[in-house]
N, C-alpha and C positions, 0 to 999 in steps of 0.2 A: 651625401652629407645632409639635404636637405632631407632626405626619408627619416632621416636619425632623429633629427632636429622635430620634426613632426610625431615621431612617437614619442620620443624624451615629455613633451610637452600633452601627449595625449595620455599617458602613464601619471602624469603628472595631475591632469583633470580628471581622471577617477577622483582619486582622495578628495576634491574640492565639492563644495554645495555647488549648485545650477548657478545662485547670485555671483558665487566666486568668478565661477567658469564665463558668465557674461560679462563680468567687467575685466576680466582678461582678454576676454576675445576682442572688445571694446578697445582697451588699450592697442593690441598687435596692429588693430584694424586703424588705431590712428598713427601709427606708426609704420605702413605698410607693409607691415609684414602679412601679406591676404591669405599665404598658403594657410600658414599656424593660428589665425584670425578665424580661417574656418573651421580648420578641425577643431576648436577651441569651442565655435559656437556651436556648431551641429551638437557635439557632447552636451552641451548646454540645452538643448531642445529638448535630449533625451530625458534630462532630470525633469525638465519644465516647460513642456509644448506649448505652453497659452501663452510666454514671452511675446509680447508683438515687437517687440525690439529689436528682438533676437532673430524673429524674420527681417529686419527693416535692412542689419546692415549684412543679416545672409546675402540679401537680394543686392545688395550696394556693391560685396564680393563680388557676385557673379555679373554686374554690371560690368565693373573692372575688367571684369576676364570675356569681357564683350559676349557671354553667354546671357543673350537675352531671354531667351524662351524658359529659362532656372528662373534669372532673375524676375520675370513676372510673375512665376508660380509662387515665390516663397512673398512677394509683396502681398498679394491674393491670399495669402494664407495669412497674412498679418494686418491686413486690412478688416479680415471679419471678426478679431480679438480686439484691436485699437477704438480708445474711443479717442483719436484723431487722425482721423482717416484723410486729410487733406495731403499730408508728407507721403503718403502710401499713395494717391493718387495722382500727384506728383511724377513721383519717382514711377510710376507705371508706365506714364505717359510719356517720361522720359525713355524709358526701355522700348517702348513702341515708335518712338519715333524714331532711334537709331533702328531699329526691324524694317523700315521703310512700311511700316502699318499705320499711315499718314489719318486715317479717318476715326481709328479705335484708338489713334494717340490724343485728337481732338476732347473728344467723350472725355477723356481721364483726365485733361487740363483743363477745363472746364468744371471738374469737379473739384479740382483743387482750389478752385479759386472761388469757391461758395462758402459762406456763412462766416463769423469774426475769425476764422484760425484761416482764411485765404492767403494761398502765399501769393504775393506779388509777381513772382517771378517765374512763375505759369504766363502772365502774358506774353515772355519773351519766347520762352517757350513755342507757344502756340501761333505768333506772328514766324519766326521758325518753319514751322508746321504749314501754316499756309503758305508760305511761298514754294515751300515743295510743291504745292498743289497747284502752283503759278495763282495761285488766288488773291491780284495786287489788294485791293480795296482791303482784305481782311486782315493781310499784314499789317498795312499800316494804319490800321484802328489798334489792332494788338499793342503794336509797340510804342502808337502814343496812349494808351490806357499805361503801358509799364514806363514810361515817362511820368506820367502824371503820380504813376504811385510810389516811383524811388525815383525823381529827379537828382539828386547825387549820387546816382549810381555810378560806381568809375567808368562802367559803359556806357551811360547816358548820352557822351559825345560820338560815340560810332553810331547806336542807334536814331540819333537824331540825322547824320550821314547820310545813312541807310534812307532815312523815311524820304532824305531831299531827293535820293537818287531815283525811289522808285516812285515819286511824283512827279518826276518829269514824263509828257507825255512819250516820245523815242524810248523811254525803257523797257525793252525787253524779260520777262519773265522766262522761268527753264523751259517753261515748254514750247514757247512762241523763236527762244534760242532755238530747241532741239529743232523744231519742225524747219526754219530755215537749214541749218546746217544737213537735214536729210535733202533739200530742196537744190542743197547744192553739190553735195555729191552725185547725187541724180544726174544733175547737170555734167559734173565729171565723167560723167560715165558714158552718158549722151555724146559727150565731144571725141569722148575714145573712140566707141563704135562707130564714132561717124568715119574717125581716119582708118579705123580697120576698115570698113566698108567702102573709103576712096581708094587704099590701098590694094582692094582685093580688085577692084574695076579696073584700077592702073597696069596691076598684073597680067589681066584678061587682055586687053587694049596691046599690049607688049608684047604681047607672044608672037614671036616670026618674024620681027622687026627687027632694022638691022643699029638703029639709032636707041643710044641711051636714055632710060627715061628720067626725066627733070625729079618729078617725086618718086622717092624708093623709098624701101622698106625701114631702111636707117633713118631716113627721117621723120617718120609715125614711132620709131622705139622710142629713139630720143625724145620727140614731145610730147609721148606717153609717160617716160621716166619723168620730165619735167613735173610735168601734173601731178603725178604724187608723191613727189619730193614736196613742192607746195601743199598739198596736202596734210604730209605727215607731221610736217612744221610749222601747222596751225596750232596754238595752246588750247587747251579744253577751257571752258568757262567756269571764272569763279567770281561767287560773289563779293566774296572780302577782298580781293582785289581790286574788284571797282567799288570798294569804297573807302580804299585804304586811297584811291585816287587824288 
């Protein structure tokens, strides 16, 4: 049905000029209809490739469909036709930060927020960005600069949250989280071997003997299954729940 639905509507943007075809695509796209949004605009591209628009909500498309490496090709394409390249740099930097490409997402929000058409909202972005990098100090410079520049943001009260939680000096950053939590399963593992390695001595010690030995094998499985029972019912670390605290 939706195949249908897609040609009906791609039969239908032949006969239209390129203007037609972009504010239809326009329209689906604010209506989510993404499939027919696209084939709406791509046709559009065909009449009139210098559209930078026309790249902005391709890219916006392929955002949605979490196809990042599309969506920064067609931003990139619409960034060299736009003469406002702040929204394109933007949205780049936003596609790069979901890619986990933490350093080339900086670069792009950083340019977003240069000269009178900066968006504001690059900082949060980019305080974001640095905390992926555990990079405390940078976070929260970012996010008191996007304080200062939309203080009624409806976000403004979690971001200010945020900044108390990771000014305290006991705050943990992700990587200073990861490296303990490897620090302790090591440690699990250390404690396993260790009873495998009493247990294998206890075994050696037992052989020929006519007396039951105190520590058995049943008791290293059992303390072993403990362990990673405790383990596996540890929760992974998130930040918005420590600060939804």
């Amino acid at each position: 049905m939706r195949k249908i639905l897609v040609l009906l509507f791609l039969s239908a943007a032949l006969m239209a000029t390129a203007s037609d075809l972009f504010e239809r695509g326009r329209e689906h796209y604010s209506a989510g209809r993404f499939e027919i949004a696209l084939v709406t605009l791509l046709e559009s591209l065909r009449e009139e490739p210098e559209n930078p628009d026309c790249y902005l909500f391709i890219g916006n498309i392929y955002t949605e469909k979490r196809e990042f490496n599309r969506a920064i090709a067609y931003y990139r394409i619409g960034l060299d036709l736009t003469a406002r390249p702040n929204i394109f740099h933007f949205n780049i930097g936003h596609a790069l930060y979901y890619s986990r490409r933490y350093d080339e997402a900086i670069v792009s929000l950083r340019k977003a927020l240069q000269g009178e058409q900066g968006i504001p909202g690059a900082w949060l972005e980019l305080g974001r960005t640095y905390y992926q990098l555990s990079d405390k100090s940078n976070t929260i410079r970012s996010w008191q600069n996007y304080l200062r520049a939309l203080p009624n943001n409806p976000q403004a009260a979690t971001i200010r949250r945020a900044i108390e939680l990771l000014s305290r000096e006991d705050y943990l950053m992700p990587a200073e989280r990861a490296k303990l939590e490897r620090e302790r399963l090591a440690e699990e593992e250390a404690r396993r071997q260790d009873l495998r390695d009493r247990l294998a001595q206890a075994l050696l010690e037992g052989e020929g003997k006519a007396t039951p030995m105190i520590f058995t094998e049943s008791d290293v499985i059992t303390t072993v299954n403990e362990v990673d029972t405790e383990s596996k019912d540890k929760d992974d670390f998130s930040f918005e729940e420590d600060i939804e605290k």
